[in-house]
Residue, then its C-alpha position, 0 to 999 in steps of 0.5 A: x558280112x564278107x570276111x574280107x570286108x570288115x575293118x572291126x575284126x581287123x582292127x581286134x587282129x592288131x589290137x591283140x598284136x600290139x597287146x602281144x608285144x608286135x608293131x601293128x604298122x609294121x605288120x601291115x606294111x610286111x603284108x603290102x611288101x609281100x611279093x609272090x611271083x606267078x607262073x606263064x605256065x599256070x595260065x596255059x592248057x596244061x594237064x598229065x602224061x595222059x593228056x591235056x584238058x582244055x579249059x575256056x579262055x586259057x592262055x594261048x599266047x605270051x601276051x594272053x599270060x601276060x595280061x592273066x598275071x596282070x589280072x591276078x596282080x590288080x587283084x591281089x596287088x602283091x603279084x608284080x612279076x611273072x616267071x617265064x619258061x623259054x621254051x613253051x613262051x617264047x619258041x620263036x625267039x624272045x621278043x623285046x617289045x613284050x618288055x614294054x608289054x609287061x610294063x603297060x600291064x602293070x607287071x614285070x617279067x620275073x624269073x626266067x626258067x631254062x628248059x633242057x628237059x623237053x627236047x629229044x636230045x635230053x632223053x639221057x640228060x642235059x647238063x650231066x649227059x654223057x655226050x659233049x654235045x648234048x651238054x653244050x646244047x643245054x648250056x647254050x640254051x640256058x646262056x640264051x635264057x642268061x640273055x633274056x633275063x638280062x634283058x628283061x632286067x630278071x634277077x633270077x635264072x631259076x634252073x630245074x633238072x630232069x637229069x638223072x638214072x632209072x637203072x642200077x649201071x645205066x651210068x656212072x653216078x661220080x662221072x654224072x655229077x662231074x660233069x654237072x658241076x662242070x656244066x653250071x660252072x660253065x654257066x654261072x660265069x656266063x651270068x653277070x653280077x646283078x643274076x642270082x642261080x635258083x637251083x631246084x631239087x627234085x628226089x625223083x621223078x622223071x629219074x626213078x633210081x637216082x636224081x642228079x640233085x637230089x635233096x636240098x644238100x646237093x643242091x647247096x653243096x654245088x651252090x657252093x661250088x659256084x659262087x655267092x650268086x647261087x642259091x638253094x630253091x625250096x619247092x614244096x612239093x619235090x619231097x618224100x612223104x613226111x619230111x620237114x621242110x621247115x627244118x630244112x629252110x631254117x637249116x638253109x638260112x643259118x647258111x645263108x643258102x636259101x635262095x626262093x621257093x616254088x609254092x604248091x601242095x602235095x598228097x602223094x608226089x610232086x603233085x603241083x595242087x593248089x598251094x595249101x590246099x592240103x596242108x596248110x599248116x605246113x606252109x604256116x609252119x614254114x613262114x614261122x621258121x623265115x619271120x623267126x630268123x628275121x625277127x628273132x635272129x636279125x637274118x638279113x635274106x632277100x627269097x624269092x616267091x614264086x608260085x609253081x603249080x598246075x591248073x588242071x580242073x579248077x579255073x585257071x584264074x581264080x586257082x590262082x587268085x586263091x592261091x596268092x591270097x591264101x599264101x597272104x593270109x598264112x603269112x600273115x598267121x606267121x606275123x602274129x606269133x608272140x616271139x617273147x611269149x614263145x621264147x620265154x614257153x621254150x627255155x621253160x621248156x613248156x611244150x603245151x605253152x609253146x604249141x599253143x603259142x603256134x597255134x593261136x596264131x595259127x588259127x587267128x583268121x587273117x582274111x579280115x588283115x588281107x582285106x584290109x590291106x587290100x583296101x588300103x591299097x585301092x582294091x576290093x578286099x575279097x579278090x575272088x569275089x571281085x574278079x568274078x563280077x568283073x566279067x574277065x574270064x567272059x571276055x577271055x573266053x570269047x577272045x580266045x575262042x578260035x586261037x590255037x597252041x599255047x600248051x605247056x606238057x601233056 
């Protein structure tokens, strides 16, 4: 029996929930309201600083990504919305009639991401640069993209920065981060009230002496600067080695800082590998940390999930198909926690008790639950499966054969 397709051990999931003290309903109902958000740039040829590796049928077009993350939508059915990036989709300008587009689909344009880190001009930054001129030149650029969300209804303008340093001296750090804050100031006034600032981090890379926003502190500290409307965005792989991020997201929502994620995984760096595909308890872990703070201490938070990762050697399609559904089945280990259980192991100060709290939630297989939500709502429950029987990724390819472009960075 396909692990997906069986409404038995479903149904033994939630009978032990209910037995644990959990709403069954409730469960299910906070699996089908998971909204995970697609990236266009996952669809498209994409590969390293080396090069990029072609793959039959990938996106060559705004339209083709558009139609890719409505695939993974019909699917999945908790993917609505794709986050563009307005260089690489739309270099012509943003065309209005892809709205209409979108919504035929069955989808929504999400986020919208601002490049200031590909052209020329940004070799020494963008918004912290040095010249008056270059900061203007990436502020106009992301009022731009303030338009296109506007347009396309987006709440979030999700911003990510390669500025930064690779010597001791190439610049004064103080006078950097002056004119950075000066910079998003400039931008979040341009912003209207219903758009919320996504402010990304990153330790290094491009930058190797020192990033302008750094760690999740800098980050909220000029999320601070600006306004309720901005917020810290967590993404997985922009961290050093070992650190704990859930430490750092529940840190975050006692601040009422946290504003989304960008889901992928690590070995080494920011490796952008498919999400938990090398440490899945690490994503379990820190959707333990959110059902807690919502459950537990009645935080009221709205995050936005976005998927950020690179496609490289798997098929593009069913990379991400795996990736949403494996996010669906760990946040779902999260739902099945017994709370009073482990409240109860910690203030007895039982540290087996409570692990293995975590635990038995953790290795609860979940894909019978995401199968039978799937069902529920009128889909297969096992969405690789399906999507290799439906002959899309044939179609595409014959499509797409002869049609040039659509590469994001080498």
């Amino acid at each position: 029996m396909n692990a997906y397709d069986n409404p038995q051990a479903a149904q033994a999931v939630l009978e032990n929930a209910k037995a644990a003290g959990l709403d069954p309903d409730r469960i299910i109902d906070q699996l089908k309201r998971l909204h995970i958000e697609t990236p266009s740039w996952a669809y498209a040829e994409g590969g390293t600083r080396f090069g990029v590796f072609r793959q039959p049928g990938s996106a060559k077009t705004i339209e083709h990504k558009l139609a890719d993350a409505a695939a993974v939508h019909c699917y999945t059915g908790i993917t609505p919305t794709i986050a563009v990036h307005v260089l690489w989709d739309f270099p012509d300008g943003f065309d209005p009639a892809l709205i209409e587009k979108a919504k035929k689909l069955g989808i929504q344009i999400g986020a919208v991401n601002p490049n200031v880190f590909q052209d020329q001009a940004y070799k020494y930054g963008s918004l912290a640069n040095p010249k008056p001129e270059v900061r203007k030149k990436a502020i106009d650029h992301v009022r731009d993209s303030i338009k296109i969300a506007t347009q396309t209804r987006s709440k979030f303008l999700s911003i990510w920065l390669a500025d930064g340093t690779n010597y001791p001296g190439q610049d004064d750090i103080a006078q950097r981060r002056a004119r950075l804050i000066d910079s998003l100031k400039e931008i979040y006034q341009a912003m209207p009230n219903d758009q919320v600032l996504l402010l990304e981090y990153k330790p290094f890379e491009p930058a190797f002496y020192q990033t302008d926003i750094a760690d999740w502190g800098m980050s909220m500290t000029l999320c601070r600067k600006l306004g309720d409307r901005a917020k810290v965005l967590v993404d997985i792989g922009h961290h050093y080695q070992a650190q704990n991020i859930e430490q750092i997201v529940t840190w975050l929502i006692e601040e009422d800082m946290l504003g989304g994620f960008h889901f992928n995984d690590r070995r080494y760096a920011d490796d952008d590998l498919t999400t938990a595909s090398i440490d899945p308890y690490q994503v379990f872990r820190i959707f333990n940390e959110i059902v807690a703070a919502q459950q537990v201490r009645s935080r009221k938070f709205e995050l936005a999930y976005m998927v950020d990762q690179s496609h490289n050697l798997k098929p593009k399609l069913e990379a991400m198909l795996q990736t949403v559904d494996t996010i669906h089945q760990l946040y779902a280990k999260a739902l099945l926690v017994n709370r009073k259980a482990l409240a109860k192991a910690q203030a007895d100060q039982d540290i087996i008790a409570a692990e293995e709290i975590l635990r038995d939630a953790w290795l609860t297989d979940t894909r019978p639950l995401v199968g039978l939500v799937r069902q529920q709502t009128g889909r297969a429950p096992d969405a690789i499966a399906a999507y290799r029987k439906s002959g899309y990724q044939q179609q595409v390819e014959k499509e797409r054969a002869n049609i040039k472009g659509g590469d994001t960075l080498g």
